[in-house]
C-alpha positions in Angstrom: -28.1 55.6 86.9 -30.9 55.4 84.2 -30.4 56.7 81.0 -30.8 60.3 80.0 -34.1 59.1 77.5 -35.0 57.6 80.8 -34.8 60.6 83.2 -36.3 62.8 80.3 -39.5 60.2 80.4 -39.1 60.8 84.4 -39.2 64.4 83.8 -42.0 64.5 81.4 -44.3 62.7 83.7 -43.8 64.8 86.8 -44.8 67.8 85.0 -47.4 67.3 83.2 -49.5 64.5 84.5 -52.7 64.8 82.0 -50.3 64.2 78.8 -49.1 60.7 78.2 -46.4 61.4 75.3 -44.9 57.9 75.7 -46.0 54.7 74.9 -45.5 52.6 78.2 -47.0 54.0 81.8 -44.0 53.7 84.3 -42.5 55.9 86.5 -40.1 56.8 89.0 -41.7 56.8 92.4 -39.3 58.3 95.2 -42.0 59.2 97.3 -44.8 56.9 96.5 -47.5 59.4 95.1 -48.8 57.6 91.9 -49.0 60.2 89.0 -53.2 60.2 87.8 -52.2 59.8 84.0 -51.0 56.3 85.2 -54.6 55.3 85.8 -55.7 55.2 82.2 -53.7 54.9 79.3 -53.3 58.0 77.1 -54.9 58.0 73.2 -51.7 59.5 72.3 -49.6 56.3 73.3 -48.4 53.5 70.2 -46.7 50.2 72.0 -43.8 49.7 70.9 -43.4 53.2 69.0 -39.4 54.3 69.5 -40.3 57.8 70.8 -36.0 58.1 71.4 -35.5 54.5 72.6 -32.6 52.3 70.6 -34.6 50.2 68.2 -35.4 46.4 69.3 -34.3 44.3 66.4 -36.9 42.6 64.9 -35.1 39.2 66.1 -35.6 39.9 69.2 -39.2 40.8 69.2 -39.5 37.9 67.2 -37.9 35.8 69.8 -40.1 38.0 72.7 -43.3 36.7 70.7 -41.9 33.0 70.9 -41.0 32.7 74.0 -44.0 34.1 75.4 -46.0 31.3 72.7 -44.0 28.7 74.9 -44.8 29.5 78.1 -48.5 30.3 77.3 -48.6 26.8 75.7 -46.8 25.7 79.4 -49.4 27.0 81.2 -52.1 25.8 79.3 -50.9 22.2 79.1 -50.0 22.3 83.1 -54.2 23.1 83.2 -55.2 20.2 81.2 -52.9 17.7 83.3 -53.7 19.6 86.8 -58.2 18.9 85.4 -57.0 15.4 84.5 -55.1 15.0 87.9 -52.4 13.9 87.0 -50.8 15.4 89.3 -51.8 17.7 93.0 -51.6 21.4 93.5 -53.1 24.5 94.6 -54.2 25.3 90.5 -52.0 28.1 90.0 -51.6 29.9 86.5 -49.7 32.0 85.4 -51.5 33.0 82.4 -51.2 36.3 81.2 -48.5 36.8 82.8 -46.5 35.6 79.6 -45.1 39.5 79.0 -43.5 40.1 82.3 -41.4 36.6 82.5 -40.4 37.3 78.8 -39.7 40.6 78.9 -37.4 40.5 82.1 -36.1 37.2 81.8 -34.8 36.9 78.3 -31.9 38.4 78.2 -30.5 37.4 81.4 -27.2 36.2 81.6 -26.1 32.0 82.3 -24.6 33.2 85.6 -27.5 35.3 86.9 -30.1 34.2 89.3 -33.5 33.7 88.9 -35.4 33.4 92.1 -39.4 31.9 91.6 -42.0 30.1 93.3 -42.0 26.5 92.7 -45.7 26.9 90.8 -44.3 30.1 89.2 -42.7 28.1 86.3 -42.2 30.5 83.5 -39.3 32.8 84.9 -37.5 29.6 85.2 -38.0 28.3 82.0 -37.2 31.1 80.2 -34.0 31.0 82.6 -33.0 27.3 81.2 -34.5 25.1 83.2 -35.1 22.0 81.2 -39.2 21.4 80.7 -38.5 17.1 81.3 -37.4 18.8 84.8 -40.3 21.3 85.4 -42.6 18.6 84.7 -41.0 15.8 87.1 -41.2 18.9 89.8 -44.9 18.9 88.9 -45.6 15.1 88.8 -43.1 14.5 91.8 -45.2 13.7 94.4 -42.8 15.6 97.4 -44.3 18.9 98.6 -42.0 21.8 98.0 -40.1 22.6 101.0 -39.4 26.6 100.2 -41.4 29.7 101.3 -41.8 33.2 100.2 -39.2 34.0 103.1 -36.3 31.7 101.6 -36.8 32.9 98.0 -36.6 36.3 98.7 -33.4 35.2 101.1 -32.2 33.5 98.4 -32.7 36.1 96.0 -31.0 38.8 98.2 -28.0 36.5 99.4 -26.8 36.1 95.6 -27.0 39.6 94.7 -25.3 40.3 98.1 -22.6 37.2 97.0 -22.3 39.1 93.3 -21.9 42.3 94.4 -19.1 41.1 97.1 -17.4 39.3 94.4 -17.9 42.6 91.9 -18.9 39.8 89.3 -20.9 42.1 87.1 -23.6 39.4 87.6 -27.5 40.4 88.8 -30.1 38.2 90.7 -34.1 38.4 90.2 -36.6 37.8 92.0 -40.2 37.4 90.8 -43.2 38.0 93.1 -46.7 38.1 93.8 -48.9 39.8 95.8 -48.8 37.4 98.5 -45.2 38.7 98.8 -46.3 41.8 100.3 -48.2 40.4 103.3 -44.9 38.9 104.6 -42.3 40.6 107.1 -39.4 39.3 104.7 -40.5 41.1 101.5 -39.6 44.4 103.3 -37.4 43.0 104.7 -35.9 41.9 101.4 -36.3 45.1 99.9 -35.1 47.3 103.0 -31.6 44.9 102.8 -31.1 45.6 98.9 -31.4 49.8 99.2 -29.5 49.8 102.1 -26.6 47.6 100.5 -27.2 48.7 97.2 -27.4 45.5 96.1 -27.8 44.0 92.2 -31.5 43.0 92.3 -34.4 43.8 90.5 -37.8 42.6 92.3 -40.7 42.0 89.7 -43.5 42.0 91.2 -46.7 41.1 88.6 -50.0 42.4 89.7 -53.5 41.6 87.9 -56.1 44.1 88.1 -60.0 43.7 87.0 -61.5 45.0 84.0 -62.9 47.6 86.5 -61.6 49.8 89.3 -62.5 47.9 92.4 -61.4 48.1 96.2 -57.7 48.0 97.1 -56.0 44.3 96.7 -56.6 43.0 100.9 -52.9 41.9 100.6 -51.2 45.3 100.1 -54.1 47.7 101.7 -53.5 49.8 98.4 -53.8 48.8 94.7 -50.3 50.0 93.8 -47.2 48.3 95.3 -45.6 51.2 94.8 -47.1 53.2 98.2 -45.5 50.5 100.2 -42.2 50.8 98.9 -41.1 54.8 98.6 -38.9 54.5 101.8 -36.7 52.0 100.2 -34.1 54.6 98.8 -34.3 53.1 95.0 -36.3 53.2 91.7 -39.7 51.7 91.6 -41.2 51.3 88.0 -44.9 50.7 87.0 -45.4 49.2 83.3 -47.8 47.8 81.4 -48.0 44.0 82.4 -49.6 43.1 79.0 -47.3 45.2 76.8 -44.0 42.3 76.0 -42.1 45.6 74.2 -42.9 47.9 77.1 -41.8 45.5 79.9 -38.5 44.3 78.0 -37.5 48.4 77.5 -38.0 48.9 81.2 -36.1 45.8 82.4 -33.1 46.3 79.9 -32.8 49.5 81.5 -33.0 48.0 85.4 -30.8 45.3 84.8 -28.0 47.8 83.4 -28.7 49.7 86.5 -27.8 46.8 88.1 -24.8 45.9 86.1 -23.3 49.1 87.1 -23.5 48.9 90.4 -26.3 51.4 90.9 -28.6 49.7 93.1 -32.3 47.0 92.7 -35.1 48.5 91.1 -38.4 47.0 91.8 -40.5 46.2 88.9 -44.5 46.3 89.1 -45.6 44.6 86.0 -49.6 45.9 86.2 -51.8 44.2 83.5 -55.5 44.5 83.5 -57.6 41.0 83.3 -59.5 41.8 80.4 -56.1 42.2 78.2 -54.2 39.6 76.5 -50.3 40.4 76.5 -49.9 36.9 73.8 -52.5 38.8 71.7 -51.4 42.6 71.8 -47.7 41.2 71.0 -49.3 39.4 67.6 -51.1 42.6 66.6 -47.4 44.9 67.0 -46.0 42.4 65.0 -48.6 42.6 62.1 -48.3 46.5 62.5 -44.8 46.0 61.5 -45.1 43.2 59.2 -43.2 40.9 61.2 -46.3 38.1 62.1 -47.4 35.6 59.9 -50.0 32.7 60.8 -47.4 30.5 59.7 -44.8 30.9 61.8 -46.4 30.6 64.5 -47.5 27.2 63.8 -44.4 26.4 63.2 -43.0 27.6 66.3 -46.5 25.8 68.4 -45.5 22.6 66.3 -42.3 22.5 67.0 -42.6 23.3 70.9 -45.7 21.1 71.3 -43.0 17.9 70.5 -40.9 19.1 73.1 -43.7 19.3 75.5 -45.0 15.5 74.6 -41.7 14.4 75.1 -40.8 16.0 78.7 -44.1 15.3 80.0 -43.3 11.3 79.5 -40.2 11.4 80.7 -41.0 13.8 83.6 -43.6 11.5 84.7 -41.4 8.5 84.7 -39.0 10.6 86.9 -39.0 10.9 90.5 -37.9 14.3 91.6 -36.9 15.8 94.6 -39.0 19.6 95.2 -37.6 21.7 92.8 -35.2 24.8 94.1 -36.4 27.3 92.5 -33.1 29.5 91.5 -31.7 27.6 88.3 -28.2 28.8 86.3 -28.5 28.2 82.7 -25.6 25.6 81.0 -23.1 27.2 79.2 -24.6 27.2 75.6 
């Protein structure tokens, strides 16, 4: 089960839901009514104040802020080659969506799963896969053969494997909202509460800058109404908030761990925010962020991206699957 700061959070939100006391907007939904102080965020709240969480260590939010540097300098670089066509697609980005692959995928385990789209490259770099790779996916001139039915398959298969074997391991699978206009994503979820299997679905959701009619592929804006018959915990947080998302996730995947059951995930950021930015200014509230190193860590990185996008274009690669195990450091 979640932990007791958790279930306090829980309680304090189901009673009282004008007074935002904490300083990320998630909730447990069990019967998919969406509490009104989720709509807004409360004056009162301070990402990434401790308000009776354990203390990140500042390495960590350190190593939060880089990764999510990486993959935003991914993202941008896949844009410049995909207006230079180098290479076909559908001109996918996963911009802004930095905090939610970070903040979930970071501390995963070598032997856990990650389970992504093949244009959803960011959950499986973090994960290990190697960028001279993700580029040759991207240059390789083979269609990708997988669907939004065999990820989440392949997503629920190894947590049903892990939890067979009683490995201790999780699997995760990241979605969009094109997920939720196919039979298997309920399917998918169904299958993991009924089994109780170790999963966490993340499912990342962009909303305007304004409240406008309900997203066409899930008839409401909040995933959650689609998902309270599934028997286990379904969490909103703030998409742009890294700190937020990474408390929330820590918290699922040892749900997980123990045996306890999936979680889905709804990582909600509005369009107008900037999840790269709002992690720079937390880290200059706590004197952490310097101009400096982050050119060093863009300088660095922006070598290894030269270098993997010459050899990746050199290579001819087969589609990518998109569920990678990291080497053994």
């Amino acid at each position: 089960m979640f932990s007791a700061d958790l279930k306090l959070l829980i309680l304090r939100q189901t009673r009282d839901l004008q007074v935002m006391i904490f300083w990320f907007p998630y909730t447990i939904a069990e019967t998919g009514e969406i509490p009104p102080s989720m709509k807004t965020k409360s004056k009162e709240q301070t990402p990434g104040a401790n308000n009776g969480f354990p203390l990140i260590s500042n390495r960590k939010l350190l190593a939060l802020y880089s990764t999510m540097l990486k993959c935003r300098m991914i993202e941008e670089r896949i844009r410049i080659l995909l207006k230079q066509s180098k290479f076909t697609g559908n001109g996918y980005t996963a911009l802004g969506q930095e905090a939610a692959a970070a903040g979930v995928a970071i501390d995963l385990l070598p032997e856990d799963t990650v389970s992504a789209f093949p244009s959803d490259l960011i959950p499986l770099f973090i994960k290990g896969l190697p960028l001279e790779k993700l580029f040759a996916r991207l240059f390789s001139a083979i269609s990708p053969s997988t669907t939004i039915a065999a990820q989440l398959h392949i997503a629920t298969g190894a947590a049903l494997a892990n939890k067979t074997r009683k490995n201790n391991k999780i699997a995760v699978a990241f979605c969009s909202r094109e997920c939720t206009s196919h039979s298997s994503w309920e399917e998918a979820l169904k299958f993991a509460g009924v089994h109780a299997l170790p999963i966490l679905f993340v499912f990342r959701s962009t909303l305007p800058a304004q409240p406008a009619s309900p997203d066409p592929h899930t008839k409401t804006r909040r995933i959650l109404m689609k998902t309270k018959a599934y028997s286990f915990p379904t969490i909103t947080v703030e998409g742009n908030d890294a700190v937020a998302v990474y408390r929330v996730a820590s918290e699922a995947i040892a749900h997980a761990r123990k045996g306890d059951g999936p979680t889905l995930i709804e990582c909600q950021r509005w369009q107008a925010d900037d999840p790269l930015l709002n992690m720079e200014k937390y880290l200059i509230r706590k004197g952490l962020f310097s101009e400096e190193f982050k050119r060093q860590v863009a300088a660095g990185f922006r070598k290894e991206l030269d270098a993997a996008i010459e050899r990746g274009g050199k290579t001819s690669s087969a589609p990518l699957i998109a569920v990678v195990k990291r080497e053994a450091e």
